[in-house]
N, C-alpha and C positions, 0 to 999 in steps of 0.2 A: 761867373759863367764858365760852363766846362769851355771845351775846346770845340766840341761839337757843337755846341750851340751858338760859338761865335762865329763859327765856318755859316753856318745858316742866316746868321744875322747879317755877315756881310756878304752873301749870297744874295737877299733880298735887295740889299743898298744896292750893290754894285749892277744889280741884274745880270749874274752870272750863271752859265749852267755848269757841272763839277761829269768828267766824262771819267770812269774806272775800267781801265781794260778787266780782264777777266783773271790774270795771272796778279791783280793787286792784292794788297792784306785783305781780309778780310773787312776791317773799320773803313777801310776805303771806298771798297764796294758797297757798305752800308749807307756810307752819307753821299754816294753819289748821285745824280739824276738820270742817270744812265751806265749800265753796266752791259760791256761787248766785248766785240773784235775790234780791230782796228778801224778798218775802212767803214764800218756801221755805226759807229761812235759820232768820225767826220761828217757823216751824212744826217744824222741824229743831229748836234751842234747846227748843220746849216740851215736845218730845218725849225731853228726856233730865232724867236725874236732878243736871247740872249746877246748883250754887248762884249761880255767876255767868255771864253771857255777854258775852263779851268781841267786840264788832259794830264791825267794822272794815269802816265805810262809810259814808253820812253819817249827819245828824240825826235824819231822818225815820223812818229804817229801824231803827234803836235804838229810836226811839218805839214803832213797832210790836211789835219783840220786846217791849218793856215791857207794853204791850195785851194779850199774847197769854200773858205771864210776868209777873205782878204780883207774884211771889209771890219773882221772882231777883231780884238784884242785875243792872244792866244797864249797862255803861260802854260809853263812846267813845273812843278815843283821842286826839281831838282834836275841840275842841265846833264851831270851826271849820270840820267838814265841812259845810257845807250843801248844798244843791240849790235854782239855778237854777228849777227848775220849781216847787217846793215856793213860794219866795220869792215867785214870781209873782202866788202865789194867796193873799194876808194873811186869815186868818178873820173879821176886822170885817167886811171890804171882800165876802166872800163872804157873809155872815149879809146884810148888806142886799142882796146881787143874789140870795137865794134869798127874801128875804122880799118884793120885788118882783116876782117871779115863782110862789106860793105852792101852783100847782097842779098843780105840775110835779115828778117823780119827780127826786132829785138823785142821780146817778150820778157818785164822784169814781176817778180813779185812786188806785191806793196812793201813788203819790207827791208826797205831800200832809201836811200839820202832823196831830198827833194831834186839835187843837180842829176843824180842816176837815172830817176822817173824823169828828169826832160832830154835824155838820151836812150829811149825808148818808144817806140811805135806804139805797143798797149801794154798797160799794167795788168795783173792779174791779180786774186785771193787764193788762198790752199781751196776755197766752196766751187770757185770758178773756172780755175786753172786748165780744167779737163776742156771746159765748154771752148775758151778762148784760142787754146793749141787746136782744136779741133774745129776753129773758124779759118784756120790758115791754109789756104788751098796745098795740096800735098807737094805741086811741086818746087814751092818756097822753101829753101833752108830758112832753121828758126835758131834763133842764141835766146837760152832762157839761164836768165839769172835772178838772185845770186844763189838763192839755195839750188844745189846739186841732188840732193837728197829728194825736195820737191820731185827736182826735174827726171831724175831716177823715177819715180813711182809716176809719173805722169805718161814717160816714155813707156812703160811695163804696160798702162793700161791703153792708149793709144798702140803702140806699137810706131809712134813718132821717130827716128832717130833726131835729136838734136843736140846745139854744140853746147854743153856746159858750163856755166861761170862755175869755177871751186871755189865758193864760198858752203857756210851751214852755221848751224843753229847749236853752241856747244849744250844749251839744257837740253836740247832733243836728240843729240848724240853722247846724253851722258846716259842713256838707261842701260844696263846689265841683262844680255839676253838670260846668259846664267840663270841669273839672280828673277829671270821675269819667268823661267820654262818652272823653275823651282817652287814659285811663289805658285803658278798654275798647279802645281801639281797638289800641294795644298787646298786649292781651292778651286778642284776640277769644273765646277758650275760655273766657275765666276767666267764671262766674254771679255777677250781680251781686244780693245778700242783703242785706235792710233795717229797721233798727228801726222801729216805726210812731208813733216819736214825731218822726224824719226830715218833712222840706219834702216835700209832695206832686210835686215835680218831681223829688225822688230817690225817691222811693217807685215813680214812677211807670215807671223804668229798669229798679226791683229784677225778679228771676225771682222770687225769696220773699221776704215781708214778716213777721217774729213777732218775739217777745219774745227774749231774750238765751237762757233754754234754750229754747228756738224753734229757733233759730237751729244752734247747737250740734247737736241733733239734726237738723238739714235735713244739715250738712254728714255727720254720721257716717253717714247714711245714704245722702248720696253721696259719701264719700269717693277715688269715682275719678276726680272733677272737680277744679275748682282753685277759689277763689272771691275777689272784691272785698266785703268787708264793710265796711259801713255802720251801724257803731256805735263807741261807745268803744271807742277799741284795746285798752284790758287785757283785752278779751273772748279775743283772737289768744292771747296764753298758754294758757289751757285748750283753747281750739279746737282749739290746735295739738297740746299734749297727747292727744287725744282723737283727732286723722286726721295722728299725725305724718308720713306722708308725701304728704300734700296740701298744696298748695304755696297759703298765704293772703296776700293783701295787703289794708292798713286802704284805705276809702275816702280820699278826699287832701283837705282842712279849704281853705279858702278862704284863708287865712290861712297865709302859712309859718309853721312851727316845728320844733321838734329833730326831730322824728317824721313831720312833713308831714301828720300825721293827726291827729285829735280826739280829745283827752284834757281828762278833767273835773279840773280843778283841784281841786276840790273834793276826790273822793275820792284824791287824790296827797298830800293835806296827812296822811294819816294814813302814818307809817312805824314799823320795827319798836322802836325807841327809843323813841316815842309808847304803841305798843301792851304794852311794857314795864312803862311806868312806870304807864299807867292798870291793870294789871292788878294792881300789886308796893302801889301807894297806893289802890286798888278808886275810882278818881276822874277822870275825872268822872262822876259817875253821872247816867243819865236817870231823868228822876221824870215822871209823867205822875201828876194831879190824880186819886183817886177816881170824881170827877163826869165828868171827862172820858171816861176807860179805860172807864169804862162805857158809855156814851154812842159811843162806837168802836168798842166790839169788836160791835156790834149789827148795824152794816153789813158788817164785816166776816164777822160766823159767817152773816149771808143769803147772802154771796157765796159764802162754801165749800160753803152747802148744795146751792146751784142749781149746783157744777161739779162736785158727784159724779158 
């Protein structure tokens, strides 16, 4: 049997579902049963009758299926995935910059530790971000964390002041204005599209700014254009999937490498051999604490309420 076919075999057995962010390999996204964002992936897994979920993407995003699924079994293929952004933002280090600030609505991205999200008022996504700062009565100080970058582009379109955690995202602050004005100029047609976790001086090039399904719907809905994207390249697989005759190029990373473009190391550690064996030994499992997952999912079910 290949390797694909025994992922599916013990898929069956186990009554598993297999969750692929969008920035995974390609092969990953293939045998997945669901290909997203993060927090759509968690809510995708709750909504099925699966025993385990098998979340092939980093730490944080398991944690969350965990929050939202207490009740499954929740592995990663490799504990090793982390986030860059996630890291930025340590929970000690955050409990004393919110208990120095105590009057102040704490507004965190999803992409953040499970202990972070239960020292937050409401979580937010890069799709929603706007909507939830803009549920905060004005005269509330707000701390939005951990990407800066986010909260930069969020205060630009609000006109919000608030207090910034200095965390970011280094694959969204590896792209080359340079190198992206350059490649534009080459390929005058092509719309230049941006994650809003991206350096305000690529932000500021983009024609569109949203989250990863943001982004995806902007292009299928112009599928007669061409475009330069500015996010993790594993994004280009489903894109291109989605407007296979529209012709995409990644934005170009500061830094050469195999691709010339920004790819998260992070989520490349995880492959089909990984996702394998954590499903075949149901290990590593993510465990998030009672006190915690509670404590989490608080911020989390205010956000879902207020983006009905």
């Amino acid at each position: 049997m290949t390797l694909k076919e025994k992922i599916n075999k013990l898929r069956k057995e186990k009554n598993a579902v297999i969750l692929a962010h969008y920035y995974q390999d390609a092969e990953i996204q293939d045998i997945a049963d669901y290909v997203g964002d993060s927090l759509g992936l968690s809510q995708q897994a709750a909504n099925t009758d699966a025993e385990i979920i098998v979340f092939a993407g980093v730490h944080f995003m398991a944690e969350t299926a965990k929050i939202l699924s207490p009740d499954k079994t929740v592995v990663l293929p490799d504990l090793e995935a982390g986030c860059s952004l996630a890291d930025s933002c340590p929970a000690e280090a955050f409990k004393e910059f919110t208990d120095t600030h105590p009057n102040h609505t704490v507004i965190t991205y999803v992409n953040c530790s499970a202990e972070v999200k239960a020292l937050t008022d409401i979580v937010c996504t890069s799709s929603n971000a706007l909507k939830i700062v803009e549920s905060i009565p004005k005269d509330k100080p707000i701390i939005f964390a951990p990407d800066k970058n986010l909260g930069k582009y969020i205060t630009s379109q609000t006109g919000r002041e608030m207090l910034l955690w200095d965390g970011s995202c280094v694959v969204h602050e590896a792209f080359s204005l340079e190198k992206l004005l350059d490649l534009h100029k080459k390929h005058p047609d092509f719309i230049i599209i941006a994650h809003p976790e991206s350096e305000e001086h690529i932000i500021n090039v983009a024609s569109y700014v949203g989250s990863t399904a943001g982004m995806i719907n902007y292009v299928k809905e112009h599928s007669d254009k061409s475009f330069i994207v500015a996010t993790e390249a594993g994004i280009l697989y489903k894109m291109q999937q989605e407007v296979p005759n529209t012709e995409l190029i990644p934005a170009p990373a500061k830094e050469d490498n195999t691709c010339a473009c920004s790819e998260c190391a992070y989520m490349k550690v995880n492959t089909m051999e990984k996702l394998y064996n954590c499903l075949l030994h149901e290990s590593p499992k993510i465990e998030v604490s009672k006190n915690i997952r509670e404590k989490a999912l608080v911020p989390i079910e205010r956000m879902l309420a207020l983006s009905k």
